[in-house]
C-alpha positions in Angstrom: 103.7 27.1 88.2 105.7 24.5 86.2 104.1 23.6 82.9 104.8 20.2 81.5 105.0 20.1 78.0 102.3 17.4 76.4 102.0 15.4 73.1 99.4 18.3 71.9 102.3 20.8 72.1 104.4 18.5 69.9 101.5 18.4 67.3 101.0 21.7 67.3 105.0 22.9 66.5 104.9 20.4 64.0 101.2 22.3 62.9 102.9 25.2 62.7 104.9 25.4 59.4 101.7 25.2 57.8 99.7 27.9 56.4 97.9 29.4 59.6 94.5 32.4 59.0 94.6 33.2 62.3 97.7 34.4 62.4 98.2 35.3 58.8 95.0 35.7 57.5 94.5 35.4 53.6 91.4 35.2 50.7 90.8 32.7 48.8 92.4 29.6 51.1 88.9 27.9 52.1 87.4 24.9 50.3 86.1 21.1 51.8 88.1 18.9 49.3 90.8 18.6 51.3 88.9 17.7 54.6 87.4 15.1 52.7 90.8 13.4 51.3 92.4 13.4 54.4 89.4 12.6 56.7 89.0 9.2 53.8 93.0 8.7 54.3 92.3 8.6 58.1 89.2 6.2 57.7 86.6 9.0 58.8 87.2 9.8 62.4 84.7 12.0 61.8 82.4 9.7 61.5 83.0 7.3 64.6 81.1 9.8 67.3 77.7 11.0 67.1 78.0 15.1 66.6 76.7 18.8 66.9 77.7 21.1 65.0 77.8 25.2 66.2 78.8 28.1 64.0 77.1 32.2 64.4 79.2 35.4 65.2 78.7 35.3 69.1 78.2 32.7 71.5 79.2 29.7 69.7 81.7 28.8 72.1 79.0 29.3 75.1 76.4 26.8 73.0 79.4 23.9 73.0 80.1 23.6 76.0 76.9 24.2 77.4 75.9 21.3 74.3 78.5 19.5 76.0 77.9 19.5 79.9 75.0 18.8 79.2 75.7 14.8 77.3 78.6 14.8 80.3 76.0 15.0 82.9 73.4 12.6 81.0 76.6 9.9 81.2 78.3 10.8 77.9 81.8 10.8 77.1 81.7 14.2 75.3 84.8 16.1 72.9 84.7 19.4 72.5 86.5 21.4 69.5 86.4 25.1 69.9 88.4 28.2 69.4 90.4 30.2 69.8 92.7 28.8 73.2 93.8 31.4 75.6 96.9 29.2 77.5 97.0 25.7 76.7 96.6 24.9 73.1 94.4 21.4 74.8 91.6 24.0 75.5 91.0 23.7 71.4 90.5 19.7 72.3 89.8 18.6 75.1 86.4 16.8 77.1 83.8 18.6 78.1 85.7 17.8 81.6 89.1 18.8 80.5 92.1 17.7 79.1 92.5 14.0 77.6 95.1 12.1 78.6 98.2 13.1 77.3 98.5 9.5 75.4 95.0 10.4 73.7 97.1 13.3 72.2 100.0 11.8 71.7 98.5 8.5 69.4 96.0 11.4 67.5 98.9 12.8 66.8 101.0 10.1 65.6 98.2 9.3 63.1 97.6 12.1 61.7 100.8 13.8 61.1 101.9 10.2 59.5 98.5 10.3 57.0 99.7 13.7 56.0 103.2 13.8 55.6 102.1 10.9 53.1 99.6 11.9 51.2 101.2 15.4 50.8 101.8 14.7 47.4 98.5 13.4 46.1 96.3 16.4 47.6 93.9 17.5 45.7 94.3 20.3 43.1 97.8 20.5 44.8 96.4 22.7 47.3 98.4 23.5 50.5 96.8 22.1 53.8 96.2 24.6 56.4 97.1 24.9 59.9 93.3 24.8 60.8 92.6 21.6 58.8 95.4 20.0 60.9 94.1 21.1 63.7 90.6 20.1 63.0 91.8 16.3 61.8 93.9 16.2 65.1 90.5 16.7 67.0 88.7 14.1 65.4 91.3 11.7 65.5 91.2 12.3 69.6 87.9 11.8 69.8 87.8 8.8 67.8 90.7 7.2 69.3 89.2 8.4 72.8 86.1 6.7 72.5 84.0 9.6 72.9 80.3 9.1 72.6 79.5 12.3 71.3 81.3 15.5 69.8 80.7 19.1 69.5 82.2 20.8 67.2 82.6 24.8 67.3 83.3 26.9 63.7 86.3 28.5 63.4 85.5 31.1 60.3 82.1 31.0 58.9 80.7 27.6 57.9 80.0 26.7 54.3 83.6 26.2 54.0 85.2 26.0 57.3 87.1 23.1 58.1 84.3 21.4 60.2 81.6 21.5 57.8 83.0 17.5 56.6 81.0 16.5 59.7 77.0 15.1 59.6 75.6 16.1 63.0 72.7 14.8 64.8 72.1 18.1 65.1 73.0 22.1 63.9 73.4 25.4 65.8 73.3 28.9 64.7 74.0 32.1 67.1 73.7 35.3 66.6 75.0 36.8 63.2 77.0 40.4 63.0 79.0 41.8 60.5 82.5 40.0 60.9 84.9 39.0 58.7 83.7 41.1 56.5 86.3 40.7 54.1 86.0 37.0 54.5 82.3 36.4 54.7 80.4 39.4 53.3 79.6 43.4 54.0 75.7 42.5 55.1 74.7 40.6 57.9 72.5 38.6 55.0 75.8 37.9 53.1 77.2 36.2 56.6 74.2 34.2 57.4 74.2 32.9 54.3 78.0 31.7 55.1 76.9 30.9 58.7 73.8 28.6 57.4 76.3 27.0 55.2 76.6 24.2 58.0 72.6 23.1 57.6 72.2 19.9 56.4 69.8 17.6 54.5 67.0 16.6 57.0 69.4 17.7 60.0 67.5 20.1 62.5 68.9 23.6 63.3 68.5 25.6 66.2 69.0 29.3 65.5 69.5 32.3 67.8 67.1 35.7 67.7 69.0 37.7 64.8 68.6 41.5 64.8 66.9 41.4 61.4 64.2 39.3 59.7 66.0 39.4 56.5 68.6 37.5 58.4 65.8 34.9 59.7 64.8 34.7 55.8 68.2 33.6 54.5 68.2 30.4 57.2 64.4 29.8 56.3 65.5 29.7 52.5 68.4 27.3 53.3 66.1 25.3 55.3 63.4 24.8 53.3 66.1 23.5 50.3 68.1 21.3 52.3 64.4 19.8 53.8 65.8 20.5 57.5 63.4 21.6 60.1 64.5 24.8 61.4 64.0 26.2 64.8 63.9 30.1 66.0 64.7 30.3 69.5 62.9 33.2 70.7 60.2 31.5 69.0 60.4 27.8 70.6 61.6 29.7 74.3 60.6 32.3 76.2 62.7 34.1 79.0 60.7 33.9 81.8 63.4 34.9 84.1 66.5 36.6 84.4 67.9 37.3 87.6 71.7 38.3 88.2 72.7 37.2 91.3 76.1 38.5 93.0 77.4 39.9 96.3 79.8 41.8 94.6 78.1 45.2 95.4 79.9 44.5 98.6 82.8 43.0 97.3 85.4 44.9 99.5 83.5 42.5 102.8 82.5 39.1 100.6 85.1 36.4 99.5 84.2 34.4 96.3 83.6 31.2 96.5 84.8 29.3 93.4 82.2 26.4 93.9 79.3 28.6 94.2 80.6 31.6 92.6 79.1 34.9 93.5 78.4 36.0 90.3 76.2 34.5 88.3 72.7 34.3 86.7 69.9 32.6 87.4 67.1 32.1 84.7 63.9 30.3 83.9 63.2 28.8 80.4 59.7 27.7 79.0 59.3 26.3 76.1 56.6 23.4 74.6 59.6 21.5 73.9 60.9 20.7 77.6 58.6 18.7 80.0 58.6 21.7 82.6 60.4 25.3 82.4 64.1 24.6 82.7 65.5 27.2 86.4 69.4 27.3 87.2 72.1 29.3 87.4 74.5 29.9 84.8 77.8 30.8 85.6 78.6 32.8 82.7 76.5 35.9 83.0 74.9 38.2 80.8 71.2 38.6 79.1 72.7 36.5 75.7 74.1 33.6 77.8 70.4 32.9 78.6 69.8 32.8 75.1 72.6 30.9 74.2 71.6 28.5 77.0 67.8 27.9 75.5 69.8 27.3 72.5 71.8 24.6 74.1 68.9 22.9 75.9 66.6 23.0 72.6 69.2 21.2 70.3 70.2 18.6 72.7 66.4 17.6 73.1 65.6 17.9 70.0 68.0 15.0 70.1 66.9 13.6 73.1 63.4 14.2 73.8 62.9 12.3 76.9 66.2 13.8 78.4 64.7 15.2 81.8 65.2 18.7 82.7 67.3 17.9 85.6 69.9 16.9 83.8 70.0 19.8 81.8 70.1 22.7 84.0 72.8 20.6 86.3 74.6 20.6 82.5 73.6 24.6 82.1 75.1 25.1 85.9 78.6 23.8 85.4 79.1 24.8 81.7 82.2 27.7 82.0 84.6 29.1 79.7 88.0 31.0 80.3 88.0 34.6 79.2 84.0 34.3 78.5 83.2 37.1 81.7 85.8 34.9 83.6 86.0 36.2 87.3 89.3 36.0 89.2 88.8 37.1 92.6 91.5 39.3 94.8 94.5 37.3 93.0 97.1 37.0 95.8 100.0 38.3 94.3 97.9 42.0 94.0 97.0 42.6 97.4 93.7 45.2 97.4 92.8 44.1 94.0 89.2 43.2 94.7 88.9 41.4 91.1 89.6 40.9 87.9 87.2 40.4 84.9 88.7 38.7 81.9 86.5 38.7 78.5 87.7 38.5 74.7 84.9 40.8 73.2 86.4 42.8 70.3 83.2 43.6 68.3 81.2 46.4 69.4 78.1 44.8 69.9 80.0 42.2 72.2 81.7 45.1 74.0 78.7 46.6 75.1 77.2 43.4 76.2 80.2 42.8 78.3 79.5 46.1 79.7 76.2 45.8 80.4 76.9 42.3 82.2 79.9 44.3 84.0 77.4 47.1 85.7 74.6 44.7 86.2 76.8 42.7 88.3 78.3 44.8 89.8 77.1 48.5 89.6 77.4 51.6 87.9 79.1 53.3 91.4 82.1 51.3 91.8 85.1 52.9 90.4 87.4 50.4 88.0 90.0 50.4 86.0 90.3 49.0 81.9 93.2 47.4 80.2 92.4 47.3 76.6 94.1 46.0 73.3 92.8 45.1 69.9 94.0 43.8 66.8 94.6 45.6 63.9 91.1 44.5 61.6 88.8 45.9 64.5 86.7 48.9 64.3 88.6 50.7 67.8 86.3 53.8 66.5 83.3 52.6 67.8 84.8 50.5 70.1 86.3 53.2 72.2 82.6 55.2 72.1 81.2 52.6 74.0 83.7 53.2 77.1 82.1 56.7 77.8 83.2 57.8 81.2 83.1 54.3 83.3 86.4 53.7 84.0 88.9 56.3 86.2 91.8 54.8 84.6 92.0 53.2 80.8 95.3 51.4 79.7 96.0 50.6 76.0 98.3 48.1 74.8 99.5 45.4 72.2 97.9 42.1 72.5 100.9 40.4 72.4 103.0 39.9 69.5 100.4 36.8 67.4 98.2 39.6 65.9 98.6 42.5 63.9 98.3 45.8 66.1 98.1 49.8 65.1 98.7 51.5 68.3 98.5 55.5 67.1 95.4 54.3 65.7 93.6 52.9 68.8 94.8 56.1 70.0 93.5 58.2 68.4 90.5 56.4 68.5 90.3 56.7 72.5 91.0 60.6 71.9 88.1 61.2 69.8 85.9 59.5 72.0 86.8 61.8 74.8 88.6 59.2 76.9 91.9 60.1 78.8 94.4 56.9 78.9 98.0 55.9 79.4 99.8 53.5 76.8 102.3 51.0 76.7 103.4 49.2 73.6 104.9 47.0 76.0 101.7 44.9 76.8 103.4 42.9 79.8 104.7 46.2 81.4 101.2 47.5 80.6 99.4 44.1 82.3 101.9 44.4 85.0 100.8 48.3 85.7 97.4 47.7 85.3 97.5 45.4 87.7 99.2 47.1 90.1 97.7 50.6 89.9 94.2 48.4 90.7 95.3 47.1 93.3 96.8 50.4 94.7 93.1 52.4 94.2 91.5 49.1 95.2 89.4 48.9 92.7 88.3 46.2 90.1 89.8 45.7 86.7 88.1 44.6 83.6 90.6 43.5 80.7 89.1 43.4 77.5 89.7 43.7 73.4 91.8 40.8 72.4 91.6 36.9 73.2 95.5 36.7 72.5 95.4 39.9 75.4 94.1 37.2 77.8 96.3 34.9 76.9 99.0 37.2 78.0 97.3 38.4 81.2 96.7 33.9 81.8 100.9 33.9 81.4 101.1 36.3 83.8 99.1 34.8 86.6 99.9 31.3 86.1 104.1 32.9 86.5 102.9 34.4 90.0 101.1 30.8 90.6 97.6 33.0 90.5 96.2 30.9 87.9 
């Protein structure tokens, strides 16, 4: 597959030379003064669409886009800025349809590289700009320059002081908080929801996900309460009346997928005293949190629009998808007996063990499948690896890739102590390659996992042999 090269590729080399976290990540490198001078030099772009706003540990990405189908299917021309991209750096910006146009990116890009390159010696406290800054300007300037109605804008790294947090949205999201970044954002889950609720605003409502801990709940209610902005608990505005996964993969070997109507899939029922009726669809991204990230989505766009009727949002809920979220790719051609292929970026071990869970109740504890797995170097492949325990018949481990940090002998050893026999390949495209093909061979599905920038290597892959 032929990949033409766009004016978002051009912004991002030239992005590049600049101080990046997520490749090189480093303390003390976060502060809103210079989001504020350039977003003035650039005459607020920020400011010309209406916005949400979406930070938490888990499931931020989910609440956009579902934030987002949602405005598309009530008639609004919707941007979406989110993180990170798997294999086209537009999937940071883009619509809540896809791609701009490429001139979109190519006159955002103009502007903003000119602003900056001139104003490079007046920033304030002569503080280097950041590769994430760039990046975030770059997506406002597309929105404003597209026209877009609304915006919804995902955190990259906390929220007090992320890069985002220069915008005023109509209206806030928090998801669920676990201990991340924890050299970054704080050793307690209460020391990261404090940097999470860092994005509530004066008289701005926020929509929080159910937290694991009250003490957590207590540091947005104390935010709240100072910054005057009502706050809303979801699993105390919704209740889950529903949750039904729905899939003929049990039988996979005899049932083709049908991308339209995907096999897999979940369908649930929210009530709530804020929506008309209870809110039934199907969400294509499975797994019990989605339906808590979609009551999420549907309570902060009506808080917004009250009148909004419930059609529109679960048509918005039914077409909201992300790629490497529990992406399904079924019997790719060019690995003939490979029933399919999960793709999802967990690398915590609470998101782990939710993509497991979502893995067997889709498709059973019976089936025998295969694991490809990489991490970066910062996660905890201790516990990680205990949550495997016996499922799959064959584990790879790998690199992912050569963006992030790696240790190898360490994710090693941490497979050995958890009792689980592997093969490894610090080659990671021999290692996608074999993984691949021994799946195929035993016929038997394969779930890659561990690393976004894995994905991204197992997406170069297939789009080479024109799977993707």
């Amino acid at each position: 597959m032929e990949y033409k090269r766009s004016a978002a590729d051009d912004f991002r080399e030239w992005a590049d030379r600049f101080l990046n976290f997520e490749k090189t990540p480093e303390k003390n490198i976060f502060w809103l003064d210079t989001m504020n001078f350039l977003c003035e030099r650039l005459g607020h772009p920020e400011r010309k669409c209406r916005s949400f706003h979406v930070a938490g540990s888990k499931g931020k990405g989910s609440i956009s886009i579902m934030i987002a189908k949602i405005l598309e299917e009530a008639g609004f021309k919707t941007g979406v800025y989110s993180s990170p991209h798997i294999s086209d750096f537009r999937e940071r910006v883009a619509t809540s349809r896809g791609f701009f146009d490429d001139d979109i990116y190519s006159r955002a890009s103009e502007n903003v590289i000119r602003t900056v390159q001139d104003s490079l010696d007046d920033l304030p406290a002569k503080r280097p700009v950041t590769w994430f800054e760039l990046v975030t300007l770059f997506a406002m300037e597309c929105f404003k320059t597209a026209g877009c109605d609304w915006s919804v804008y995902e955190v990259g790294l906390g929220g007090r002081l992320d890069s985002t947090n220069v915008i005023l949205p109509e209206c806030s999201c928090i998801s669920t908080i676990e201990l991340e970044h924890t050299e970054f954002l704080g050793d307690t889950l209460e020391k990261i929801a404090f940097e999470k609720g860092g994005i509530i605003k004066t008289g701005v409502p926020v929509v929080v996900a159910p937290q694991s801990a009250d003490s957590v709940k207590d540091v947005f209610r104390k935010i709240a309460l100072e910054k005057g902005a009502e706050l809303i608990f979801a699993d105390e505005a919704v209740k889950v009346s529903e949750l039904v996964y729905k899939n003929r993969m049990s039988s996979v070997y005899k049932t083709k997928l049908d991308d339209k109507d995907s096999s897999s899939g979940m369908e649930i029922c929210l009530e709530s005293d804020y929506f008309s009726r209870p809110i039934r669809t199907k969400l294509r991204m499975p797994g019990d949190f989605q339906a808590w990230n979609a009551a999420l989505a549907s309570l902060a766009v009506k808080k917004v629009y009250p009148e909004l009727d419930e059609k529109i949002i679960e048509a918005g809920l039914s077409k909201a998808s992300l790629p490497g979220r529990f992406e399904v790719i079924e019997s790719p051609k060019e690995f003939p007996g490979l029933p399919f292929v999960v793709l999802d970026g967990a690398h915590t071990e609470r998101s782990v063990k939710f993509t497991l869970s979502t893995f067997s109740k889709l498709f059973g504890d019976k089936i025998p499948a295969h694991l490809l797995f990489a991490c970066a170097a910062d996660k905890d492949a201790v516990h990680i690896a205990r949550c495997f325990s016996g499922r799959f018949s064959r584990i790879t481990l790998t690199k992912p890739g050569n963006t992030k940090a790696s240790n190898l002998p360490g994710l090693a050893d941490a497979f050995d102590s958890a009792g689980e026999k592997f093969t490894m390949n610090e080659n990671y495209a021999e290692a996608i390659e074999d993984a691949f093909s021994s799946a195929a061979r035993e016929g038997v599905p394969l779930l890659i996992t561990g690393s976004f920038y894995l994905l991204a290597e197992v997406k170069d892959l297939l789009s080479r042999k024109n799977v993707v």
